[in-house]
C-alpha positions, 0 to 999 in steps of 0.5 A: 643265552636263553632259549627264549631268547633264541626263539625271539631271534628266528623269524616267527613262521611257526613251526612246519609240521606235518601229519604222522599218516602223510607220506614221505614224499609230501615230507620230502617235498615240504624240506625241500620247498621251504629249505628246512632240515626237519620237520615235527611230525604232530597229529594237532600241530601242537604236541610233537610225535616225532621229528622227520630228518633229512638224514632219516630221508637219506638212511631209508632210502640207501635201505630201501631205494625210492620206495621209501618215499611211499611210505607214512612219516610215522615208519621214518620219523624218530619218536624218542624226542629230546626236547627243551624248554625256554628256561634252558640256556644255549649250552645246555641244549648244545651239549643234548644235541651233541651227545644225541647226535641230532641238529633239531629240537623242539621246545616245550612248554608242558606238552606242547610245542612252542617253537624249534631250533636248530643247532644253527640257531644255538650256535650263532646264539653263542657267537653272539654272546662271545662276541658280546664277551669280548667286545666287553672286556676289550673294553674294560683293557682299554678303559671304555 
């Protein structure tokens, strides 16, 4: 499956971002209100500077304790981005976040941001191809 495809499947709210000089406690209050794991951390909501994790969150804070949450996202967020693009199939992108050990990409079009996906939406992608898969050859053994 496609990335495209992936993308036409979420709910099209956008893509949450938030400003690299905002602080971390409005990062951490925006995850935990809209119940996301990741948020792109972009000056124009339109070219990714970075990506802020909960798990970035979690190491800052077992760093630093409850002061981290007043700093700026730019001094937590990962700026070494791996991205994708639409053409890109499901495996593919599978196999980035795995050896990259991140569970959020941003797609690209060019420089700019046309959506995100999460490995939860890479994977239940792929469990709809197999199922689709099997339900096929099932057929075909039954003569369907």
């Amino acid at each position: 499956m496609l990335v495209q495809q992936i993308l036409k499947e979420k709910s099209d709210d956008g893509v949450v971002t938030i400003g690299p000089d905002s602080s971390v406690s409005a990062a951490v209050e925006t995850l935990s209100s809209r119940r996301i794991g990741a948020i792109v951390v972009s000056r124009d909501g339109k070219r990714v500077d970075g990506i802020l994790s909960e798990r970035d969150i979690v190491r800052a804070l077992g760093k630093s304790g409850a002061s981290c949450l007043s700093e700026k996202v730019s001094a937590l967020m990962t700026d070494k981005i791996v991205s994708c693009t639409r053409t890109e199939t499901s495996d593919e992108v599978l196999a980035k976040m795995t050896a990259g050990r991140f569970r959020h990409m941003p797609v690209l079009e060019g420089d700019e941001m046309i959506g995100l996906i999460s490995i939860g939406d890479v994977v239940k992608a792929r469990l709809s191809e197999l199922a689709m898969e099997k339900d096929a050859l099932e057929g075909m053994i039954k003569g369907f």
